[in-house]
C-alpha positions, -999 to +999 in steps of 0.1 A: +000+000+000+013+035-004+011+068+021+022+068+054+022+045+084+045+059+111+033+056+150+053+062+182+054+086+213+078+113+226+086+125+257+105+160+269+110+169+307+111+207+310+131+205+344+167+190+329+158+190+293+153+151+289+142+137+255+128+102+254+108+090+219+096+060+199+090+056+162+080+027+142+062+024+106+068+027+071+066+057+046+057+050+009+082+069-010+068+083-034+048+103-009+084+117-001+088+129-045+056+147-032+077+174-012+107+174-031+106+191-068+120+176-093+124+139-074+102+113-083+106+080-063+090+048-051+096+019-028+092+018+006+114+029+040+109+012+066+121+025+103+122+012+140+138+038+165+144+048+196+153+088+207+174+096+239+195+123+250+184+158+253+170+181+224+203+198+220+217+165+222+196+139+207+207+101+202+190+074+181+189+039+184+174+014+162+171+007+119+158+030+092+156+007+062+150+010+024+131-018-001+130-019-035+139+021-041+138+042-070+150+074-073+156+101-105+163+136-097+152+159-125+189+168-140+207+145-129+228+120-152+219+087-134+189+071-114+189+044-092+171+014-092+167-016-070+175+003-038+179-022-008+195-012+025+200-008+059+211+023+079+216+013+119+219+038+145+232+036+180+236+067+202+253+091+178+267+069+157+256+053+119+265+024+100+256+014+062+248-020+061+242-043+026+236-010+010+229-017-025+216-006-058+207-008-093+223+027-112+231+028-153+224-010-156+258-020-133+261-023-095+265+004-066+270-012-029+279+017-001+291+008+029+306+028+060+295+050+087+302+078+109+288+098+139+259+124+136+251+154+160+250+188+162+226+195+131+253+174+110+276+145+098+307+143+118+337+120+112+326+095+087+339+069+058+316+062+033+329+038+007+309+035-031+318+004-052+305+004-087+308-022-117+299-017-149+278+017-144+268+034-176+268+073-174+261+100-195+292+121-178+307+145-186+283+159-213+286+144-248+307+114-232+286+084-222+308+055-208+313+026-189+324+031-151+339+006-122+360+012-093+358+026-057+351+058-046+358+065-004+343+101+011+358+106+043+366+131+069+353+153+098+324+177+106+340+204+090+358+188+056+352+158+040+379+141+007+368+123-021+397+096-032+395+063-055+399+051-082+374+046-110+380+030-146+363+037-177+358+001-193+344+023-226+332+048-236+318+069-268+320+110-274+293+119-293+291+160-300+288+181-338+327+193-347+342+206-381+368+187-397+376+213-418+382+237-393+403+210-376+424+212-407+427+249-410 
């Protein structure tokens, strides 16, 4: 079924600022595309958390999960397909798990993690594997992709590093010979 099934509880004691909540359910996603222009999107995510910690100060515990996710982002050279994953949470901490994805007709898996807090990602290692990922990148150039792709760092600054391969590719763009010759 589609829309939104969430149900849970929260609790917040005035006197020392105490924040205790529950949330269970599952949203359809394409009620998500709904508030975000330009995104349309299906599957479903399925969550089961726990909240502790103060409002300033929040911690989670407990699985936000993904089946069978599509997303395309008006613009946007790829879309992904066959989206099936796990995020797991525990105090202030998150960790990928069998993240994994259809994207250009080859493989994606993520995996990694990081800590969270403070309206933001802090330290984190987020690894992307791709094979055989077809890509209209850059523009006019449509090729082949595999290789690894690690984003890490801190709250502040994060680095891209890797390595990925084109296995082939094809430029296709309007030029004159002639003028080449001239």
């Amino acid at each position: 079924g589609g829309g939104v099934e969430v149900e849970g509880s929260i609790a917040y004691r005035l006197a020392d600022g105490a924040l205790t909540g529950r949330a269970s359910g599952s949203i359809d996603l394409a009620a998500v595309a709904a508030l975000a222009p330009g995104l349309r999107s299906s599957g479903r995510l399925r969550m089961d958390l726990e909240a502790g910690g103060s409002a300033a100060s929040p911690e989670l515990a407990g699985v936000v999960a993904v089946e069978e996710g599509r997303f395309r982002l008006s613009g946007f050279p790829l879309r992904v397909d066959a989206l099936d994953g796990r995020v797991r949470l525990d105090g202030r901490r998150f960790e990928l798990e069998e993240v994994r994805a259809i994207s250009g007709g080859g493989e994606v898996l993520v995996r990694g993690g990081g800590s969270f807090g403070g309206g933001g990602i802090g330290e984190h290692e987020i690894e992307l594997s791709v094979s055989h990922v077809s890509a209209e990148y850059p523009p006019g150039f449509r090729g082949v992709y595999e290789g690894t792709l690690v984003l890490a760092g801190t709250e502040g600054e994060s680095r891209l590093s890797g390595d990925l391969r084109i296995l082939r590719g094809s430029y296709a763009t309007d030029f004159d010979v002639a003028a080449l010759l001239a």
